[in-house]
Steps between C-alpha positions, in 0.01 A plus 500: 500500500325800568175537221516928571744714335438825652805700541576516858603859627898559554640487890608838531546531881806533666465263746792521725331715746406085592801507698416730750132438557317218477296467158125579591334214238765186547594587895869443391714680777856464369656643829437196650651267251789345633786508250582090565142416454491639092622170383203286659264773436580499138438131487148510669386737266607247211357202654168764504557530159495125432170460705291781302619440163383149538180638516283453144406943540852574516493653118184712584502846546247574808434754258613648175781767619621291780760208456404159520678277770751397223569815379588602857721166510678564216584867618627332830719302315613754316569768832709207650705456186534909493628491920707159437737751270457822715636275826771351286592907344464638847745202637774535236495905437520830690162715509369305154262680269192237453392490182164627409239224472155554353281261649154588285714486193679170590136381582408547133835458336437119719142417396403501858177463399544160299734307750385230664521424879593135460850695288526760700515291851855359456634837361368696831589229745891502350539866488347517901706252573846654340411863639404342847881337460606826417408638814605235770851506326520872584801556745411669779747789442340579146135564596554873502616516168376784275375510177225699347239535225509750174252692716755555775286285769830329722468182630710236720493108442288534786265775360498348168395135644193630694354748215573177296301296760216742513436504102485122534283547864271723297434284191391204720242758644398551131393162436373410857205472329605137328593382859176614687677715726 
């Protein structure tokens, strides 16, 4: 568990711009993410996941305002739990509405910050694992399918898997720290 407590600063980007140009820190390029390669992808980054939170750091912030491995892990978790229900909504309803979702706030309404890998391991590896089913079982006449955000940002299955793939992309470059890369 992570000995700081500093209050980390809210995400406030918009970050969809990430699928039209590769992000300049992580190297993500989600143009080039084939659609029938999100499932495996998804996995990979779990199995990631596994590796670094084994590590004894993993509840130390590299510094006070910046989440520790774990914290990061249990906001993975958390984004694939958030995109297994937006695949299933934009699956089984015209142009859905996703609901808003507050990530800072559910990382303090969650106790980020006192969760410990060794719990948070099994959690992340079975919500990868049910998005990453989510997406192979997409038929192939549904990956257009619209939805959009209270913001009015519009995305496809398609869309909506690879700005789901970079957040988790981009979080692994957070921590590459742990991994020595």
């Amino acid at each position: 568990m992570s000995s700081e407590s500093a209050i980390i600063a809210p995400d406030t980007k918009d970050w969809t711009w990430v699928l039209e140009h590769p992000c300049p820190e992580c190297g993500f390029a989600a143009a080039a993410v084939d659609r029938s390669a999100l499932g495996a992808a998804i996995r990979d980054n779990a199995d990631f996941w596994a590796t670094a939170l084994a590590d004894p750091r993993a509840g130390t912030r590299p510094a006070p305002d910046v989440w520790s491995p774990t914290e990061y892990g249990c906001h993975v978790r958390d984004v694939n739990r958030v995109f297994t229900g937006r695949v299933a909504q934009l699956l089984a309803e015209d142009d859905p509405r996703f609901a808003n979702w507050d990530q800072d706030e559910t990382a303090v309404t969650e106790r980020y910050d006192e969760q410990r890998a060794a719990d948070v391991v099994p959690d992340l590896v079975a919500a990868a694992a049910a998005v990453a089913d989510a997406y192979d079982a997409v038929p192939a006449h549904a990956w257009d399918r619209p939805g959009r955000r209270s913001n009015g940002s519009v995305f496809t299955v398609e869309t909506l898997g690879r700005y789901h793939l970079h957040d988790l992309v981009h979080h692994r470059w957070d921590v590459r720290w742990i991994m020595g890369e």
